[in-house]
N, C-alpha and C positions, 0 to 999 in steps of 0.2 A: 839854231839852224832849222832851217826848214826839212819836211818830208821829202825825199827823194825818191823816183820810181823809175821802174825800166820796164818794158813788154805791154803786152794788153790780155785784155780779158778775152779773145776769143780763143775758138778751138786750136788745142795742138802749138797752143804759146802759155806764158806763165808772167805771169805779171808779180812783179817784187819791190817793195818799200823798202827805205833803208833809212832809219831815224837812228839819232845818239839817242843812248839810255845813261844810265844815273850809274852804273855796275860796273863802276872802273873802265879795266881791260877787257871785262865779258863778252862774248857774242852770243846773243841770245836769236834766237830762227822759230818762227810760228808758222808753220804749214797746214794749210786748208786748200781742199780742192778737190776736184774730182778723180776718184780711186785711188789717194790720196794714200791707204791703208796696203796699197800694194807697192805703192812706190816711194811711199815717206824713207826709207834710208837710201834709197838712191839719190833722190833729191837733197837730202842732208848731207849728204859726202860728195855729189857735186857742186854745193855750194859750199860747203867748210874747204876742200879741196883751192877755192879760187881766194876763199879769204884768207887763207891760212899763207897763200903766195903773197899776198898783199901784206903780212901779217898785220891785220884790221882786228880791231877789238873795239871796244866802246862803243858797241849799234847796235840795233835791234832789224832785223830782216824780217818782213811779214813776206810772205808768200802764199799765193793764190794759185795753182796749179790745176791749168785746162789740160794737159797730157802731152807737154811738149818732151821733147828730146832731150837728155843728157846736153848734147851738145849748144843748143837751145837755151836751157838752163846753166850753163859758164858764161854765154855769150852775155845773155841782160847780166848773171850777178856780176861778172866781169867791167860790164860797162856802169852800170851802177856805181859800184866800187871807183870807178876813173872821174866818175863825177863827180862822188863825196870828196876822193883825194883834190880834187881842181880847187871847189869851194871851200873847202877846211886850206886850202894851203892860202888863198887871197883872203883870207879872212869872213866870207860870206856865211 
């Protein structure tokens, strides 16, 4: 399967990759971005928070963080997430 993404790179959005990894059931989350180091658990626990509803495992989430919103950040993992589920279900 191809690489999947949601959001973009400008200010106050976050842009997120969603590839399968090799790690079973794992969910593995790379976050980079800016002031990253004050909001890295926020951002973790609202994306584990929307995978964990999906219960999604076996992907890896890169994440790029321009200083978006909580809310912001459910919205793309969330659609992300509806996209892997579309393409893994047809077969793509």
């Amino acid at each position: 399967m191809n690489i999947l993404s949601s959001g973009t790179k400008n200010k106050e959005d976050i842009f997120i990759t969603l590839s399968e990894n090799n790690n079973d059931d794992k969910l593995i989350l790379k976050i980079t971005g800016e002031k990253v180091d004050l909001f890295k658990n926020d951002i973790y626990n609202t994306i584990m928070k929307v995978a964990n509803a999906y219960n999604i495992g076996g992907v890896t989430f890169e994440v790029e963080y321009y200083g978006a919103w909580n809310f912001t950040i459910a919205a793309r993992t969330e659609s992300l997430i509806r996209k892997y589920l579309q393409k893994r279900s047809i077969g793509l």
